[in-house]
C-alpha positions as CSV (number, residue, x, y, z in Angstrom):
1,X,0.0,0.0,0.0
2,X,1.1,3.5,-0.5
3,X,0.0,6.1,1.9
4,X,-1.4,9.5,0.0
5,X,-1.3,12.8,1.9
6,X,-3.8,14.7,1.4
7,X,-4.0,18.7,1.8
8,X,-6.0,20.3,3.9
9,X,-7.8,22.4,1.0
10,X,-8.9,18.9,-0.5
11,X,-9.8,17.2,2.4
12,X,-13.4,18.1,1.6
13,X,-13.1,15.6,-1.3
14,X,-11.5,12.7,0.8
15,X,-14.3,13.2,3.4
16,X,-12.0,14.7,5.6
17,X,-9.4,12.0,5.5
18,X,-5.7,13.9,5.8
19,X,-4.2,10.9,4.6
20,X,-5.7,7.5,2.0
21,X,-3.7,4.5,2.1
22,X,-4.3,2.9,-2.1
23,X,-2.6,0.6,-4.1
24,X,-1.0,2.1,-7.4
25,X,2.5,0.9,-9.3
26,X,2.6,4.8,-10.5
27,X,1.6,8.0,-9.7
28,X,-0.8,7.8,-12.5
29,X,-2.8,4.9,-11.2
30,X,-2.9,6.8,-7.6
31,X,-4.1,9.8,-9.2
32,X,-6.9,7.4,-10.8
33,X,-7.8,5.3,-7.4
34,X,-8.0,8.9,-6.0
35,X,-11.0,9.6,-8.5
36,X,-12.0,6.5,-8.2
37,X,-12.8,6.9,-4.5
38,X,-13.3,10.3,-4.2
39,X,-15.1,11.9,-7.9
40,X,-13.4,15.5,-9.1
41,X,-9.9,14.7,-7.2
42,X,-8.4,14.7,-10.4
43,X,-10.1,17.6,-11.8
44,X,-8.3,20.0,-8.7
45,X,-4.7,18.7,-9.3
46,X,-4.6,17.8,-12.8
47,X,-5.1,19.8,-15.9
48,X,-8.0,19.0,-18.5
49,X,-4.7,17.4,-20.5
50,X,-4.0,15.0,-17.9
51,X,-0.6,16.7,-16.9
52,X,-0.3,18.3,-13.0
53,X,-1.6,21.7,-12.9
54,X,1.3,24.4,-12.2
55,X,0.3,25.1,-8.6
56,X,0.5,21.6,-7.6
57,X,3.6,20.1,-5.9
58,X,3.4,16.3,-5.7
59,X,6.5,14.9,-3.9
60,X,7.4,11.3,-3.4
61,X,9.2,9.9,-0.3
62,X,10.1,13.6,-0.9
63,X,11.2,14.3,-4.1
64,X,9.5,16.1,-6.9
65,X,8.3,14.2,-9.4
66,X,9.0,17.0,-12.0
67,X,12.7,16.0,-11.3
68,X,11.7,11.9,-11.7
69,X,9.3,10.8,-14.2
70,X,6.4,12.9,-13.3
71,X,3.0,10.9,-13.5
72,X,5.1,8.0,-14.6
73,X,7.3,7.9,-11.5
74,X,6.8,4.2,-9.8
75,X,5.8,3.4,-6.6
76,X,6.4,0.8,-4.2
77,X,4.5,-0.5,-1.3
78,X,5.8,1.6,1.6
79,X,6.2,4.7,-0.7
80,X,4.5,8.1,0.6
81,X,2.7,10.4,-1.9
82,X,2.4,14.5,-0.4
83,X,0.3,16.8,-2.5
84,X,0.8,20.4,-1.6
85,X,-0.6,23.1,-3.0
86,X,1.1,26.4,-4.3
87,X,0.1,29.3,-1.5
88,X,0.2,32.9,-2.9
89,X,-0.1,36.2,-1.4
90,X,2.3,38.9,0.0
């Protein structure tokens, strides 16, 4: 199982959960159990194109995916997904 963090703006998706525990061998299939469980996830994080919207930072065991093989990037049971939002402001 790989454990999925949820932010706190889309808790109100995951009924409330802060973090979903899914199976997925990429980051591509998570984002699709997701949606699966919880319909118009992948609408707030990913792009009509399928690609990660801009203001989304999705890390695994830490890293950004940008600098591994974005949507493609395995995972492995144990793994630990974090999305995190862009914040703006000043």
């Amino acid at each position: 199982m790989v454990t999925v963090r949820i932010p706190t703006p889309l808790r109100t998706l995951s009924g409330g959960q802060a973090e979903v525990k899914l199976s997925a061998q990429t980051l591509r299939q998570c984002i699709e159990e997701l949606e699966a469980r919880f319909p118009g996830f992948k609408a707030r994080i990913c792009e009509d194109s399928g690609s990660v919207r801009r203001f989304i930072n999705i890390f695994v065991n830490g890293e950004d995916i940008r600098f591994l093989a974005g949507l493609d990037t395995p995972l492995n049971p144990g793994d630990e997904v974090t999305i995190i939002p862009s914040m703006a402001g000043g």
